[in-house]
C-alpha positions in Angstrom: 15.9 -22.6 13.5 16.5 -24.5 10.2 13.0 -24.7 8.4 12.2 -28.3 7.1 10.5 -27.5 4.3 12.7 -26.8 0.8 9.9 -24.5 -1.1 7.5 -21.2 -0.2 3.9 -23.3 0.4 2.4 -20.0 1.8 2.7 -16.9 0.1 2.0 -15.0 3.4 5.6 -16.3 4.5 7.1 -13.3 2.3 5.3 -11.1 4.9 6.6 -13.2 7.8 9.9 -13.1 6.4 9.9 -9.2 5.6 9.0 -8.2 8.5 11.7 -10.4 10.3 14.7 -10.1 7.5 13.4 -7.6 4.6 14.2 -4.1 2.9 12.8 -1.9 1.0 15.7 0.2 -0.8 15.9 3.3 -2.6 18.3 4.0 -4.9 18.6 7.2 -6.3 21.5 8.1 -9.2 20.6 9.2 -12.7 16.9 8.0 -12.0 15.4 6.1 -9.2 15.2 2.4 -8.9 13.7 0.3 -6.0 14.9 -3.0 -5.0 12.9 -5.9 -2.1 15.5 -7.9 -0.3 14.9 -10.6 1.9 18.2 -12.3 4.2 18.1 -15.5 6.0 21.0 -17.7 7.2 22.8 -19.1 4.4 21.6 -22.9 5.4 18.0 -22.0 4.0 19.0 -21.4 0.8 16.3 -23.6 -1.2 13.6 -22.4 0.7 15.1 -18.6 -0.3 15.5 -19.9 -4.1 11.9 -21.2 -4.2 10.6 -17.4 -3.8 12.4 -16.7 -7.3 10.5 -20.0 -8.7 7.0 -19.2 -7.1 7.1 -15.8 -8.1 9.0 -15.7 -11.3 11.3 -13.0 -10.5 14.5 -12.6 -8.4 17.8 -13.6 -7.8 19.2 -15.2 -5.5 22.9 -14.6 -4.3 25.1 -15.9 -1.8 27.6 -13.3 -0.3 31.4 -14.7 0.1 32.4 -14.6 3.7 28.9 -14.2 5.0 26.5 -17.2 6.2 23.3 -15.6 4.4 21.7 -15.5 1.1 19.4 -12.6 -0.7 16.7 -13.0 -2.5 16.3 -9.8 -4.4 13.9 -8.1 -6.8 15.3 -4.8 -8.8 13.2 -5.1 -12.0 10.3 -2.2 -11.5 8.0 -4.3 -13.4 8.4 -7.6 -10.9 8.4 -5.1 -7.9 5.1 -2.7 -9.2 3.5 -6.3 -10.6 4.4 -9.1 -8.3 6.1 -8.3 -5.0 3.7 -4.6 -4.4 0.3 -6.9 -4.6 1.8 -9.5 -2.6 2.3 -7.3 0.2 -1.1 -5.7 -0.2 -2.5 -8.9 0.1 -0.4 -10.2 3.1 0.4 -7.0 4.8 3.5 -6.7 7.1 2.3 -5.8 10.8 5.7 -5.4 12.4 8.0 -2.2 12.2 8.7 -2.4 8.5 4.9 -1.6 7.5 6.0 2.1 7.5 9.0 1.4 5.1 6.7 -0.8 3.0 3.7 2.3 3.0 7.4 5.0 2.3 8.5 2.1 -0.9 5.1 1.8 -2.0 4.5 5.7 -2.9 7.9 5.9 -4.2 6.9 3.2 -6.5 3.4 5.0 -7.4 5.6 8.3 -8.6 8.0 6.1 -10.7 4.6 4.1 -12.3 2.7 7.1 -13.1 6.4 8.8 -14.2 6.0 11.8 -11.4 9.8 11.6 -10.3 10.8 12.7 -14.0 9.1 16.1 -13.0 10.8 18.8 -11.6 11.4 18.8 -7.5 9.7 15.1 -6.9 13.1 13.7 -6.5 13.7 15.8 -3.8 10.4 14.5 -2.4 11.6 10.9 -2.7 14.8 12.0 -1.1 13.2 13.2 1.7 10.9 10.0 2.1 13.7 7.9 1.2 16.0 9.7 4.1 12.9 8.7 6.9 12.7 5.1 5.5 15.0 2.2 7.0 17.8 3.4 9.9 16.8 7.2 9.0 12.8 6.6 10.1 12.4 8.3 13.9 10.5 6.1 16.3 8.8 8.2 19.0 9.8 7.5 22.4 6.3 6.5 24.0 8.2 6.3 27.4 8.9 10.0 27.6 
């Protein structure tokens, strides 16, 4: 579906569009860093751009070979400040809630500087290893 509209009206449509297209990753090298990424279909790229003009943060990029575009946010400052009370104030209510609620406390222990102590990283491995593919949906038909 190819959405008419060039620019973000709503801010609620960076719910709607995490819960259909978003991720909440975890990277973990030297230190921890998050980054929010949002795919769509390469055709709606304006409307993508217009998230990194509404909300002053973000880049967007277009992957060679591929018919998408990203919009993502890998500054702690914009994610903690901008993207974290967005999605407190339009909460997801599909499947990714549980990766956002997983990000979210990952972010609180970088804020308050917790994964600099001893042993949280292997706490925010753990939570990082149940987020995305690696979270176990119960089987409610057994």
């Amino acid at each position: 579906m190819l959405v008419e509209s060039k620019e973000i009206k709503d801010l609620n449509w960076l719910a709607g569009f995490t819960d259909g297209e978003g991720y909440f990753k975890v990277v973990i090298q030297k230190s921890v860093s998050l980054r929010f990424i949002l795919t769509q279909h390469s055709r709606d790229k304006a409307l993508i751009e217009s998230f990194v003009s509404k909300l002053g943060c973000g880049k967007c990029y277009s992957i060679n070979g591929r018919n998408e575009v990203n919009f993502v946010v890998s500054n702690f400052s914009d994610i903690d400040e901008k993207i974290i009370p967005l999605l407190q104030k339009y909460p997801l209510v599909g499947s990714k809630r549980q990766d956002y609620l997983d990000f979210f406390k990952i972010a609180g222990l970088i804020r308050t500087k917790e994964h600099l102590v001893p042993g949280v990283l292997e706490k925010i491995k753990h939570i990082k290893n149940g987020m995305n593919k690696g979270r176990e949906i119960p089987n409610i038909f057994s």
